[in-house]
N, CA, C and O atoms as CSV, one atom per row, in Angstrom:
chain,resi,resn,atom,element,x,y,z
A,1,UNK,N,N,84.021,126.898,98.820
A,1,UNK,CA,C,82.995,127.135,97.833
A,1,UNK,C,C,81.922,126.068,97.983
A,1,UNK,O,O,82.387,124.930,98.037
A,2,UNK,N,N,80.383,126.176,98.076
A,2,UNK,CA,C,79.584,125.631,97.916
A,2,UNK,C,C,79.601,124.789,96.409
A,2,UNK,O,O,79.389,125.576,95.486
A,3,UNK,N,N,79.782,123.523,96.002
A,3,UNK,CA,C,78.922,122.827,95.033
A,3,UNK,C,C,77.871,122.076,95.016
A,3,UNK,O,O,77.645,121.525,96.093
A,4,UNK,N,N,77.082,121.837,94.098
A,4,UNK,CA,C,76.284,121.209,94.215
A,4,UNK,C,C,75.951,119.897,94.052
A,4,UNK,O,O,75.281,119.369,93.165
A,5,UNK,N,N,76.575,119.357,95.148
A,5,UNK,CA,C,76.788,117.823,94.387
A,5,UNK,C,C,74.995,117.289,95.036
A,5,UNK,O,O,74.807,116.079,95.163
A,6,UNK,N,N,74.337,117.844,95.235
A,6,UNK,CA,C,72.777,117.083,95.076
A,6,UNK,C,C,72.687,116.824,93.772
A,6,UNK,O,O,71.955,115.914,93.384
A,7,UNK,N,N,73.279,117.441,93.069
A,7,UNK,CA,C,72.736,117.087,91.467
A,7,UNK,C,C,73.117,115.662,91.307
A,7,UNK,O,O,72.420,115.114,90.453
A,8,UNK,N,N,74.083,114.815,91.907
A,8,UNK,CA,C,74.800,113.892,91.439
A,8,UNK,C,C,73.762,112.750,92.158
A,8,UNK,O,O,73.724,112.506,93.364
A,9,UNK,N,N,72.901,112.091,91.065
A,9,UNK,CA,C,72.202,111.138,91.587
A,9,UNK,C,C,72.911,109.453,91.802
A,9,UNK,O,O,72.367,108.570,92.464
A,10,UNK,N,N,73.956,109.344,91.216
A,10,UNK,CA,C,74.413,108.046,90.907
A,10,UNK,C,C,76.094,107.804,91.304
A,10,UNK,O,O,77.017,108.593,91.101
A,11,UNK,N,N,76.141,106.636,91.844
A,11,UNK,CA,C,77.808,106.601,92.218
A,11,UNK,C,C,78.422,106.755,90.969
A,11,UNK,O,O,79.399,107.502,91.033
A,12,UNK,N,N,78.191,106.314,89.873
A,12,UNK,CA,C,78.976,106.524,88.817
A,12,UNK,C,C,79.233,107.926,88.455
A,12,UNK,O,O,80.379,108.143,88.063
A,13,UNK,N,N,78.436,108.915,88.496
A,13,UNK,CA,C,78.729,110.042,88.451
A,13,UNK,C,C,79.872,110.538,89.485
A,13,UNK,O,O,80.568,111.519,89.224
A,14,UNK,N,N,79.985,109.961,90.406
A,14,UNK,CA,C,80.677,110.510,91.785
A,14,UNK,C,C,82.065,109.817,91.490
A,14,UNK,O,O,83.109,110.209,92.011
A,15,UNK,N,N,81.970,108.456,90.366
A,15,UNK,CA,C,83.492,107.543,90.496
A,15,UNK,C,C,84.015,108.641,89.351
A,15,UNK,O,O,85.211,108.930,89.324
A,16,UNK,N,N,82.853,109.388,88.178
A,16,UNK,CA,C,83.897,110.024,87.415
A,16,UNK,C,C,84.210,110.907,87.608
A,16,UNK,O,O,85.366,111.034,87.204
A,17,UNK,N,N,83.713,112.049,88.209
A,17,UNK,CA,C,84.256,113.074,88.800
A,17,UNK,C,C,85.200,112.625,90.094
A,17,UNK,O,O,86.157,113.400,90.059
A,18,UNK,N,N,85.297,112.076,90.778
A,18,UNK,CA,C,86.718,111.476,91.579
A,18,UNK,C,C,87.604,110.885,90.877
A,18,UNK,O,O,88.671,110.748,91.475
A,19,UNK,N,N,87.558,110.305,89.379
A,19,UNK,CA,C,88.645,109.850,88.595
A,19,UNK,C,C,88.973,111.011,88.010
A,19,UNK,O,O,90.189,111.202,88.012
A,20,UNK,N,N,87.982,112.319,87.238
A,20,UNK,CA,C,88.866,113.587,86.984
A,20,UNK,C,C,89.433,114.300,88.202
A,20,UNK,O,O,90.516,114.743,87.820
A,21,UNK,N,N,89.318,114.509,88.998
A,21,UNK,CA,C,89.339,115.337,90.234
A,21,UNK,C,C,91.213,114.845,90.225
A,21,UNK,O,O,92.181,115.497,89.832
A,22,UNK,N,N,91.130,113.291,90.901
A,22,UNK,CA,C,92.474,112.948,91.150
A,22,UNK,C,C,93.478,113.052,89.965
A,22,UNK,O,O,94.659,112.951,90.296
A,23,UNK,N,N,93.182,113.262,88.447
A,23,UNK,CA,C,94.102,113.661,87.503
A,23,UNK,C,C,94.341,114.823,87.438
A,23,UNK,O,O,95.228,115.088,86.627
A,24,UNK,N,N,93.859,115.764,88.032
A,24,UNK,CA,C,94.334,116.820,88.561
A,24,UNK,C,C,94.550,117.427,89.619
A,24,UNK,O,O,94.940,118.589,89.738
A,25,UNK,N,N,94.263,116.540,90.574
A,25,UNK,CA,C,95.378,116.635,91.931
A,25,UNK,C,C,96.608,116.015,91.304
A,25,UNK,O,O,97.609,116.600,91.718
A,26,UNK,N,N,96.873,115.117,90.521
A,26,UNK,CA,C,97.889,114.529,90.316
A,26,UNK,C,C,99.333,115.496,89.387
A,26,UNK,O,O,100.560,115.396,89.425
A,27,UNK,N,N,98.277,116.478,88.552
A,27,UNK,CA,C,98.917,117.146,87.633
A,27,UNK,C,C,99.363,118.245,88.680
A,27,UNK,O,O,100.565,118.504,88.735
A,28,UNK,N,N,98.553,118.858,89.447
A,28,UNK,CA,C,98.699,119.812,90.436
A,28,UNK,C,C,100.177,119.514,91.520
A,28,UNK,O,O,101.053,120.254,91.968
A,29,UNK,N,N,99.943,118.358,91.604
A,29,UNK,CA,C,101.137,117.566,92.860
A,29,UNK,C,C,102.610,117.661,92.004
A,29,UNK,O,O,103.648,118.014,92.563
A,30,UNK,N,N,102.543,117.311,90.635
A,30,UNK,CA,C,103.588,117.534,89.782
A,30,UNK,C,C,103.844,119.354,89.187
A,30,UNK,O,O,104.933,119.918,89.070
A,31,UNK,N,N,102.951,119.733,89.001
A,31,UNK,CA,C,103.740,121.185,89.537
A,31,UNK,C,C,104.397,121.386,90.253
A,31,UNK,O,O,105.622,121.343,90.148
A,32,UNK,N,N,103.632,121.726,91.392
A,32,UNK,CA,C,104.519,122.009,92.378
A,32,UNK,C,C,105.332,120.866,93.127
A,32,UNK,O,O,105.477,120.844,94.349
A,33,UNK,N,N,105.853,119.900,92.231
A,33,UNK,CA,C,107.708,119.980,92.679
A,33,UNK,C,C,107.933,120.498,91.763
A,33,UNK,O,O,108.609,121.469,92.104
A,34,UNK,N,N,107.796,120.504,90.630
A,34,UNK,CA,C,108.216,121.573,89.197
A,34,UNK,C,C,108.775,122.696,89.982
A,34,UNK,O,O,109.960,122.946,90.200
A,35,UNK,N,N,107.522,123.445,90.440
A,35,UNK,CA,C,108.186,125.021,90.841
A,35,UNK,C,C,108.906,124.870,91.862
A,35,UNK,O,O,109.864,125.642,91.809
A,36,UNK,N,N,108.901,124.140,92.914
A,36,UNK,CA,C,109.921,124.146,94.126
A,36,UNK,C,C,111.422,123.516,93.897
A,36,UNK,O,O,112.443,123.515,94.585
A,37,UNK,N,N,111.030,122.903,92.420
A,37,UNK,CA,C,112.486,122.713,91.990
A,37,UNK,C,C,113.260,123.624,91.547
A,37,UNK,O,O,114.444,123.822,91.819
A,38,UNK,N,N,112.104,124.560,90.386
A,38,UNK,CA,C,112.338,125.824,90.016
A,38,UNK,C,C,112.923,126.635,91.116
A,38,UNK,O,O,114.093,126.948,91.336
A,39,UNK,N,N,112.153,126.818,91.561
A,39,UNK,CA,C,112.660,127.997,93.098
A,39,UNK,C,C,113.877,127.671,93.470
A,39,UNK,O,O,114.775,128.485,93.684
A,40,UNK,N,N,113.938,126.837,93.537
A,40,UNK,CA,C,115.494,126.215,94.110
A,40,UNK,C,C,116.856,126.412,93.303
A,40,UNK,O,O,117.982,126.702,93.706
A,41,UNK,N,N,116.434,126.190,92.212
A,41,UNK,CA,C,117.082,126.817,91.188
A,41,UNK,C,C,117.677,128.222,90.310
A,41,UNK,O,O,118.626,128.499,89.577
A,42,UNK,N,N,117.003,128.597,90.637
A,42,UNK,CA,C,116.497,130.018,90.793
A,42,UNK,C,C,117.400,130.612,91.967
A,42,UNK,O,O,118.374,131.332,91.745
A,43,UNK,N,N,116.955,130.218,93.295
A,43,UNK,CA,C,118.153,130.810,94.432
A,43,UNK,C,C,119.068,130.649,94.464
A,43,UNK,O,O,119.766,131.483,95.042
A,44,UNK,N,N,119.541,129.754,94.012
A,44,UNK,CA,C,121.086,129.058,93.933
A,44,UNK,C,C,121.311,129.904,92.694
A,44,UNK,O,O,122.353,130.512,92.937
A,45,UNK,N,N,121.008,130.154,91.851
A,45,UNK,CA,C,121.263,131.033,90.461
A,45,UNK,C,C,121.931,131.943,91.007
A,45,UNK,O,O,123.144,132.153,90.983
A,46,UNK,N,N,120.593,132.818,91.812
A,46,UNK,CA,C,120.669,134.113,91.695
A,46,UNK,C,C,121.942,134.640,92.807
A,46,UNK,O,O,122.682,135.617,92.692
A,47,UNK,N,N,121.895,133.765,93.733
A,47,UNK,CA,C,123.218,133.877,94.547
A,47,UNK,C,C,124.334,133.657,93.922
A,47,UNK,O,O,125.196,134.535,93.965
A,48,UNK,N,N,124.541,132.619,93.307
A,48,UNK,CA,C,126.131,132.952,92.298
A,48,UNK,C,C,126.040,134.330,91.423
A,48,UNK,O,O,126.906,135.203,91.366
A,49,UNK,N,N,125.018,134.313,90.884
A,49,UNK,CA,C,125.237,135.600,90.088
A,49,UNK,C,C,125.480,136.804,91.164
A,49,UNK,O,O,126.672,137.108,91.207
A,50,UNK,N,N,124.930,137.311,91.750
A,50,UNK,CA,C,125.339,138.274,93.346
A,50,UNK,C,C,126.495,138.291,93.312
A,50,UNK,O,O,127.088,139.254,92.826
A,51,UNK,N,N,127.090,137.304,93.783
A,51,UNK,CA,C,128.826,137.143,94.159
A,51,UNK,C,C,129.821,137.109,92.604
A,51,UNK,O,O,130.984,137.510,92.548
A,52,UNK,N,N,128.907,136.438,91.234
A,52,UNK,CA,C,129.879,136.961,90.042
A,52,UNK,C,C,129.820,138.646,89.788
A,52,UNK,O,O,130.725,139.428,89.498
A,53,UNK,N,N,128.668,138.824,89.972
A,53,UNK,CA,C,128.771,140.790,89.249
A,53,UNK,C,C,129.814,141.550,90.699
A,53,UNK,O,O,130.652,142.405,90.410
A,54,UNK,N,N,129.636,141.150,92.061
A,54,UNK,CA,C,130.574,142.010,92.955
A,54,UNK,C,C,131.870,141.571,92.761
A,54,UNK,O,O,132.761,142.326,93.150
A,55,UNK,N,N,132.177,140.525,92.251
A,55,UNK,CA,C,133.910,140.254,91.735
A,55,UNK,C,C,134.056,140.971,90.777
A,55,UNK,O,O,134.827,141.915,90.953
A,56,UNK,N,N,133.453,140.848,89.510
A,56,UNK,CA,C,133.560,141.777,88.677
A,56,UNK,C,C,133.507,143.440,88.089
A,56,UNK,O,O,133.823,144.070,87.079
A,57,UNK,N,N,132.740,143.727,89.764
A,57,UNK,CA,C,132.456,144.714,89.607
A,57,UNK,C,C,133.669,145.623,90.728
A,57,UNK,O,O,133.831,146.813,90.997
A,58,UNK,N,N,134.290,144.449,91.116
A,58,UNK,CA,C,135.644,144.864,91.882
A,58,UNK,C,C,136.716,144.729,91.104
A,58,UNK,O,O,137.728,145.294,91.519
A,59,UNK,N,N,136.804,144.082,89.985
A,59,UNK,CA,C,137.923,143.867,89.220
A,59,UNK,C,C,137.856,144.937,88.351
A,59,UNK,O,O,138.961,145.443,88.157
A,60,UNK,N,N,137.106,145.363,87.867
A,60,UNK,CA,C,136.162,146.607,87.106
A,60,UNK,C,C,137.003,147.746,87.178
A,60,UNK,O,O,137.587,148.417,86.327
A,61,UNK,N,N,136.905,147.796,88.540
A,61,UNK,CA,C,137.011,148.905,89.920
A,61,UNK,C,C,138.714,149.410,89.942
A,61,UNK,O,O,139.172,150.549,90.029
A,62,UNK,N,N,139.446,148.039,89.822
A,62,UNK,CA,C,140.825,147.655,89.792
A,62,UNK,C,C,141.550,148.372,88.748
A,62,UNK,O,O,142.380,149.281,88.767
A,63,UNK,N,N,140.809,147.476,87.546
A,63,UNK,CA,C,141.056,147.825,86.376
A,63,UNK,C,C,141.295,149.153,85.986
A,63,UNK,O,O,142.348,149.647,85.584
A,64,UNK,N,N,139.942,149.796,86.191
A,64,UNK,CA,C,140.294,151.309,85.883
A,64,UNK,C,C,140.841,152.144,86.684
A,64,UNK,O,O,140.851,153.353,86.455
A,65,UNK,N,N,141.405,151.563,87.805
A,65,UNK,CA,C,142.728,152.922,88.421
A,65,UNK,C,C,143.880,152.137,87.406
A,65,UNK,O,O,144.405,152.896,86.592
A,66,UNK,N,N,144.286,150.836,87.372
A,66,UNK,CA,C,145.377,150.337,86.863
A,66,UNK,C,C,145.572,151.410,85.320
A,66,UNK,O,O,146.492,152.222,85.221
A,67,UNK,N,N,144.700,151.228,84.420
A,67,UNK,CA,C,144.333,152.250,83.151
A,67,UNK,C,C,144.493,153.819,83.230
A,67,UNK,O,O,145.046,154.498,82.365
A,68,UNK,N,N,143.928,154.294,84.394
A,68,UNK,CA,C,144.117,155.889,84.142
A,68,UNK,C,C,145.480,156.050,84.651
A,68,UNK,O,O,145.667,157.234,84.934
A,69,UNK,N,N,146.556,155.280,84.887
A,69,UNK,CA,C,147.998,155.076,85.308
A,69,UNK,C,C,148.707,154.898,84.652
A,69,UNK,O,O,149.799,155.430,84.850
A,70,UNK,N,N,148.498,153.953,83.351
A,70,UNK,CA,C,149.337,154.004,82.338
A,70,UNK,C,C,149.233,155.000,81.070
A,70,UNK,O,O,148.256,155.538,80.549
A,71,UNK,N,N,150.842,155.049,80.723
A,71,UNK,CA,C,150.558,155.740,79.487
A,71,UNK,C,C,150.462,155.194,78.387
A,71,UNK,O,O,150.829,154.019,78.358
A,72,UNK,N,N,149.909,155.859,76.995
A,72,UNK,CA,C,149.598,155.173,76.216
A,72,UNK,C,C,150.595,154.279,75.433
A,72,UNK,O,O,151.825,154.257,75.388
A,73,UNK,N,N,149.563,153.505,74.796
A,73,UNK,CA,C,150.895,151.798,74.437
A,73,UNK,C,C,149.978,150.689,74.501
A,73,UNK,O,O,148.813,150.649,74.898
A,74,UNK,N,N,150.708,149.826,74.047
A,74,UNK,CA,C,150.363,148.158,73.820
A,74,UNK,C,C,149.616,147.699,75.055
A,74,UNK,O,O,148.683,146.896,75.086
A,75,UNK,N,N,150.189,148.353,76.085
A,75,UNK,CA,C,149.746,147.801,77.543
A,75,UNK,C,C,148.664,148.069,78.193
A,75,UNK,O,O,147.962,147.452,78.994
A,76,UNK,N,N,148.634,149.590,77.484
A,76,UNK,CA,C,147.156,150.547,78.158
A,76,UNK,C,C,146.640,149.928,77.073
A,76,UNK,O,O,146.238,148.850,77.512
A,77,UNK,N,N,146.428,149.971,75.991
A,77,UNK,CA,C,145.458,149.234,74.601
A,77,UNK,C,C,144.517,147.925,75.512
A,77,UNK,O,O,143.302,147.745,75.593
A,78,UNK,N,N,145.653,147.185,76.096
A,78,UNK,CA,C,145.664,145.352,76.187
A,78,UNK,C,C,144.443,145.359,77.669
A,78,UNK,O,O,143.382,144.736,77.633
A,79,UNK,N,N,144.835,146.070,78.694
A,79,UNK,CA,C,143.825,146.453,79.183
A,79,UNK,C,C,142.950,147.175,79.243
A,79,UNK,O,O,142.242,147.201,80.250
A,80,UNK,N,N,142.729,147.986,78.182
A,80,UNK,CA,C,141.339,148.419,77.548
A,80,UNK,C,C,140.467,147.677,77.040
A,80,UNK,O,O,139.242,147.726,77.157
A,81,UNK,N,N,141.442,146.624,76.177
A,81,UNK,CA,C,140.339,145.743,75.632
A,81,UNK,C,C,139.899,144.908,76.877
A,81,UNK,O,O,138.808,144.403,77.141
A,82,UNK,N,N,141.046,144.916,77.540
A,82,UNK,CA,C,140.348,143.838,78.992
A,82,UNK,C,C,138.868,144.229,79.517
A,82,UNK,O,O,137.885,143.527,79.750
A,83,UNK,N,N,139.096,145.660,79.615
A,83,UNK,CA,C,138.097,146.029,80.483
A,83,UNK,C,C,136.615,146.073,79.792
A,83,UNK,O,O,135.567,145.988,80.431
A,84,UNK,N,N,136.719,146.228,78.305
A,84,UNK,CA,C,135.959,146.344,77.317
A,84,UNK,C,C,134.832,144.719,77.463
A,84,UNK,O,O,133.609,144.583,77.488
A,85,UNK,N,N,136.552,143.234,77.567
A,85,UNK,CA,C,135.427,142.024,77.499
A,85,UNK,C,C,134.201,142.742,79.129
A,85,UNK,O,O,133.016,143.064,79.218
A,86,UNK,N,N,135.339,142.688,80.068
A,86,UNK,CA,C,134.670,142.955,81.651
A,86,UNK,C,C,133.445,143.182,81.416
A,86,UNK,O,O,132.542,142.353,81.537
A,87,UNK,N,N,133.321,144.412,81.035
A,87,UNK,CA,C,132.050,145.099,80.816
A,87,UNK,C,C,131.159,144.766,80.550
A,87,UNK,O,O,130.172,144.863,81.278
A,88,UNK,N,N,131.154,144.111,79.117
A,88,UNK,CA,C,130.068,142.872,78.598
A,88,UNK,C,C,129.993,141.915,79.582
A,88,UNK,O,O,128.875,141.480,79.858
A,89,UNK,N,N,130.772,141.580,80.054
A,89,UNK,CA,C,130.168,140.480,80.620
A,89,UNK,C,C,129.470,140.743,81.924
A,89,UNK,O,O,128.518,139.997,82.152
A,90,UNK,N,N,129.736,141.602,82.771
A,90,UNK,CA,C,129.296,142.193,83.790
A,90,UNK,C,C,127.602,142.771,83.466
A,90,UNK,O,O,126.601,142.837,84.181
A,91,UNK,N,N,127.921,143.182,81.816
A,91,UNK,CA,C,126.211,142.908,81.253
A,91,UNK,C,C,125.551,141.954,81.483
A,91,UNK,O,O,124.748,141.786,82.400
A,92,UNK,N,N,125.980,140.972,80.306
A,92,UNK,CA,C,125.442,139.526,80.326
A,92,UNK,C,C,125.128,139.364,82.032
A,92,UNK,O,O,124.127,139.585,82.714
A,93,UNK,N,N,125.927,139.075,82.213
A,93,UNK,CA,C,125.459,138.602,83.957
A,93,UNK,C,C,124.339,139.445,84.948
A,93,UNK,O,O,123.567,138.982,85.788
A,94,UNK,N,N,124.489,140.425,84.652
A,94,UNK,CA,C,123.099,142.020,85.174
A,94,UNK,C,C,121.892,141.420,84.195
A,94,UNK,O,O,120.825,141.390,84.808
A,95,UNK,N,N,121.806,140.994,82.994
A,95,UNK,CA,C,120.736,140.536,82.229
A,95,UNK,C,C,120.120,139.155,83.091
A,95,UNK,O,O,118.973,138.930,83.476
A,96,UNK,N,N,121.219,138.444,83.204
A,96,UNK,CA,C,120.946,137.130,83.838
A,96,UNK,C,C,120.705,136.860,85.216
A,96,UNK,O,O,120.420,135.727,85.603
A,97,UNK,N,N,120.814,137.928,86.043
A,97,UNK,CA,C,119.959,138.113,87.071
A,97,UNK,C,C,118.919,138.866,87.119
A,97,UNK,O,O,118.361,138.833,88.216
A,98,UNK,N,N,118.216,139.856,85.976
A,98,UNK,CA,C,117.257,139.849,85.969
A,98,UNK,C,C,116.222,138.320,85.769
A,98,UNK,O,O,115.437,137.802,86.563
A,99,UNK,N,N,116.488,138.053,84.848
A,99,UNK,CA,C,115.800,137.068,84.630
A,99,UNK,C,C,115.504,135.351,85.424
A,99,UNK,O,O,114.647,134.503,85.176
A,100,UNK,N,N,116.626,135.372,86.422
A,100,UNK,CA,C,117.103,134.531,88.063
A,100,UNK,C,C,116.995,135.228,88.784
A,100,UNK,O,O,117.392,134.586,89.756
A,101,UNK,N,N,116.640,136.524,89.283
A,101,UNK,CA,C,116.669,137.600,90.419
A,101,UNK,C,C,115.603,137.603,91.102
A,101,UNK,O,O,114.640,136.945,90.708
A,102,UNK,N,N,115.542,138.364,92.308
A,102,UNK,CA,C,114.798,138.142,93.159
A,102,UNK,C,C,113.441,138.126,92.901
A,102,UNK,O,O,112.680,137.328,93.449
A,103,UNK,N,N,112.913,139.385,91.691
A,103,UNK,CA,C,111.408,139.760,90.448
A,103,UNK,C,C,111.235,138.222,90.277
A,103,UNK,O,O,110.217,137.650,90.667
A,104,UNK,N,N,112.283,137.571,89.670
A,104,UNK,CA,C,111.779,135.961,88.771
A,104,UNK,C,C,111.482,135.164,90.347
A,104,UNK,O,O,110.325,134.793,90.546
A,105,UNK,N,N,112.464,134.927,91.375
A,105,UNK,CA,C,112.160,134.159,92.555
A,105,UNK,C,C,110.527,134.538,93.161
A,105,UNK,O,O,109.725,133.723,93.618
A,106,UNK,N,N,110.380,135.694,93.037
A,106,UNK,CA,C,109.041,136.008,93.880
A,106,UNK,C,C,108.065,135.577,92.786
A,106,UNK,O,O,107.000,135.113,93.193
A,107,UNK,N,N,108.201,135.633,91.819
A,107,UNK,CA,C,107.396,134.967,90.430
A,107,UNK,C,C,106.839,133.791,90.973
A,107,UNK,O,O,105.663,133.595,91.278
A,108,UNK,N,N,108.069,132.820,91.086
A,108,UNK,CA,C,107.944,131.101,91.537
A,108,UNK,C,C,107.494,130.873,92.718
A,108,UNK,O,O,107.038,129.764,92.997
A,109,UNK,N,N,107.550,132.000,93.721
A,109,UNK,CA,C,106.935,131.817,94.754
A,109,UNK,C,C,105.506,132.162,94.747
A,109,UNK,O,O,105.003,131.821,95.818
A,110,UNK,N,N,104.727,132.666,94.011
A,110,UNK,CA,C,103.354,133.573,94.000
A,110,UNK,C,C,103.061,132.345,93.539
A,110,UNK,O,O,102.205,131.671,94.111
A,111,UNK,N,N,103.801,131.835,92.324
A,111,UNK,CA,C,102.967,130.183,91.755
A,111,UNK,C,C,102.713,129.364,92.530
A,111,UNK,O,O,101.656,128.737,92.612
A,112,UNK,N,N,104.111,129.226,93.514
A,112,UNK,CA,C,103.900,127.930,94.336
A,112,UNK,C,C,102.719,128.319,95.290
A,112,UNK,O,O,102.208,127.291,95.735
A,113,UNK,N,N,102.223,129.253,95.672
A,113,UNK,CA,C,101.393,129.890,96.407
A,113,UNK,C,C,99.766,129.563,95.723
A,113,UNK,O,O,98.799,129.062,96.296
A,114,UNK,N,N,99.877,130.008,94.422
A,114,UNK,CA,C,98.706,129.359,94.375
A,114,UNK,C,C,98.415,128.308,93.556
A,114,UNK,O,O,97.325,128.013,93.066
A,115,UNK,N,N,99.750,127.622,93.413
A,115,UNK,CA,C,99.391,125.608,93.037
A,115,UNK,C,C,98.864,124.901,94.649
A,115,UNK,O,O,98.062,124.002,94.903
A,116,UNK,N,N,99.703,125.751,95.513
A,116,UNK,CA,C,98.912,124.983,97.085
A,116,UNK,C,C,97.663,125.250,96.920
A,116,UNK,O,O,96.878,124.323,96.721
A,117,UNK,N,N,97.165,126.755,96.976
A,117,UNK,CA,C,95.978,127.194,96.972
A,117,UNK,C,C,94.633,126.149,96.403
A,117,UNK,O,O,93.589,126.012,97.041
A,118,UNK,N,N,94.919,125.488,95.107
A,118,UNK,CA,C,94.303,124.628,93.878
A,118,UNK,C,C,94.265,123.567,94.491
A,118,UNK,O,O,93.170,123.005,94.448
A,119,UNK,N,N,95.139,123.015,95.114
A,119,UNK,CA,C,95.057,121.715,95.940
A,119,UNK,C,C,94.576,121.450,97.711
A,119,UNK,O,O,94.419,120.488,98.462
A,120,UNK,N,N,94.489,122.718,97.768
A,120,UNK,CA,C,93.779,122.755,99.058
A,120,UNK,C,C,92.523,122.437,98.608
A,120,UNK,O,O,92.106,121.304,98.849
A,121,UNK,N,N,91.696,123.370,97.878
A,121,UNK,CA,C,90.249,123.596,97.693
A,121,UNK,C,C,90.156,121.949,96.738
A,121,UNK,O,O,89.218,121.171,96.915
A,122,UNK,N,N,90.998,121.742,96.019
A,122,UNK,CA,C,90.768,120.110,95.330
A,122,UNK,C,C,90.496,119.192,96.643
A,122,UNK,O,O,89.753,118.217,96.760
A,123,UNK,N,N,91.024,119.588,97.236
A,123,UNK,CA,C,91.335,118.425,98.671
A,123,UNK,C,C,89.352,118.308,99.378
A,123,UNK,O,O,88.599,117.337,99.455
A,124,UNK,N,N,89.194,119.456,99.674
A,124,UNK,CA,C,87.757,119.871,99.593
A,124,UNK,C,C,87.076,119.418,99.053
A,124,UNK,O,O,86.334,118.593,99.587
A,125,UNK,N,N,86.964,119.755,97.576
A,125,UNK,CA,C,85.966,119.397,96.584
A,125,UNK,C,C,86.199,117.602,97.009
A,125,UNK,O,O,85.459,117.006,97.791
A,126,UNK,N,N,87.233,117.055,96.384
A,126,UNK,CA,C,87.152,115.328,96.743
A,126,UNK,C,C,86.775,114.773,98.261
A,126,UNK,O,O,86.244,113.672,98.405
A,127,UNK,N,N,87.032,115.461,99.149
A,127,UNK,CA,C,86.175,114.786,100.492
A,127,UNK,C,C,84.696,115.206,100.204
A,127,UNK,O,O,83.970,114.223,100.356
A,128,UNK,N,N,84.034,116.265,99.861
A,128,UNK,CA,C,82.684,116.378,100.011
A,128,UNK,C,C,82.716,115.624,98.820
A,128,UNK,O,O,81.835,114.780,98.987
A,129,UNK,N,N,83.197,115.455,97.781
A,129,UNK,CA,C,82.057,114.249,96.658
A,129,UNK,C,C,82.356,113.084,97.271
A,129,UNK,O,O,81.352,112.444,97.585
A,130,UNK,N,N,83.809,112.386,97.664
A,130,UNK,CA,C,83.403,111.058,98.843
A,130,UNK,C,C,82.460,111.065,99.126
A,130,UNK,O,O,81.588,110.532,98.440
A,131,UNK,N,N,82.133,111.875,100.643
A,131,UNK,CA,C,80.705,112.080,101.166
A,131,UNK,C,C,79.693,111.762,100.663
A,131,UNK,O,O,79.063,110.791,101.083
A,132,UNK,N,N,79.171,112.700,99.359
A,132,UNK,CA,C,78.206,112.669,98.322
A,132,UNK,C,C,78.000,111.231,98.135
A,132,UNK,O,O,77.046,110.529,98.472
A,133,UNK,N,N,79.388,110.855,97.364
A,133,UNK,CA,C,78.902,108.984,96.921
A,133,UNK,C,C,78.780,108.600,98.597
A,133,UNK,O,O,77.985,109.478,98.931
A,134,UNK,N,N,79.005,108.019,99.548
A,134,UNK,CA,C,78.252,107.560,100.092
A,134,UNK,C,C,77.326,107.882,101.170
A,134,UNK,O,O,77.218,107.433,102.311
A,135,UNK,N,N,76.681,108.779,100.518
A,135,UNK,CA,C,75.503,109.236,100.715
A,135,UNK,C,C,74.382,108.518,100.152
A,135,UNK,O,O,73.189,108.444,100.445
A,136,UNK,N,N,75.405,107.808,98.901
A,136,UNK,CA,C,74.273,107.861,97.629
A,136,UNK,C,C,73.950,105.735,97.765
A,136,UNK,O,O,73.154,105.182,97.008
C-alpha cells in the first residue's frame, strides 16, 4: 500500500508513529503465539477426541449385540443403563469436537494467516517511515 509519509515533516512525527507502529507489532507478535499455541491445542484435542468417540463408538457397537442377547432382568436393565451413560457421552464428546474439530482448527489457521498477513505489511509500513525519518 502506498502511504503518505511526505506529509511527515518532522522526526518527531516519524519517532511517534514508530513508537505506535512497534506496539502493535508487539501486540501482533503476541497473538500469534496465542494462536499457534491455540492451534496446537486444538490438534492435540481434536485427535484424542477421534480416537475417544471410535472406542466408544466400538464399545457402543459391543454393547448392543451383548443386549439384544439377553433376556430380560437385572442384567439386561444394568446394561441398558450402561449403554444409556455411553450414549451421552459419545454426545458430549461429538459436541466437543465440534467445537476442537477440524471447522475450529481451520478457524485458527485462517487467523494465524492473517495475524502474519498484519505483520508483514507492519514490517513495510516501519521500514518506509525509517526511510522517511532519515530522509528528514
Amino acid at each position: 500500500m502506498e502511504y503518505s509519509f511526505n506529509q511527515l515533516t518532522t522526526v518527531a512525527d516519524c519517532d511517534a508513529l514508530l513508537a505506535l507502529a512497534g506496539k502493535e507489532k508487539a501486540d501482533l507478535e503476541f497473538k500469534q503465539l496465542s494462536l499457534r499455541r491455540s492451534r496446537d491445542s486444538y490438534l492435540e484435542r481434536s485427535t484424542q477426541l477421534n480416537s475417544d468417540i471410535q472406542v466408544g463408538e466400538s464399545e457402543l457397537a459391543a454393547l448392543n449385540t451383548v443386549i439384544a442377547g439377553l433376556p430380560e432382568g437385572e442384567i439386561k436393565e444394568d446394561n441398558e443403563n450402561r449403554r444409556t451413560r455411553l450414549q451421552f457421552r459419545l454426545f458430549t464428546l461429538n459436541e466437543s469436537l465440534e467445537k476442537y474439530g477440524s471447522v475450529a482448527l481451520l478457524e485458527k489457521e485462517m487467523e494465524m494467516g492473517l495475524v502474519e498477513k498484519q505483520l508483514e505489511e507492519l514490517q513495510l509500513f516501519i521500514t518506509a517511515l525509517e526511510n522517511r525519518k532519515a530522509s528528514l
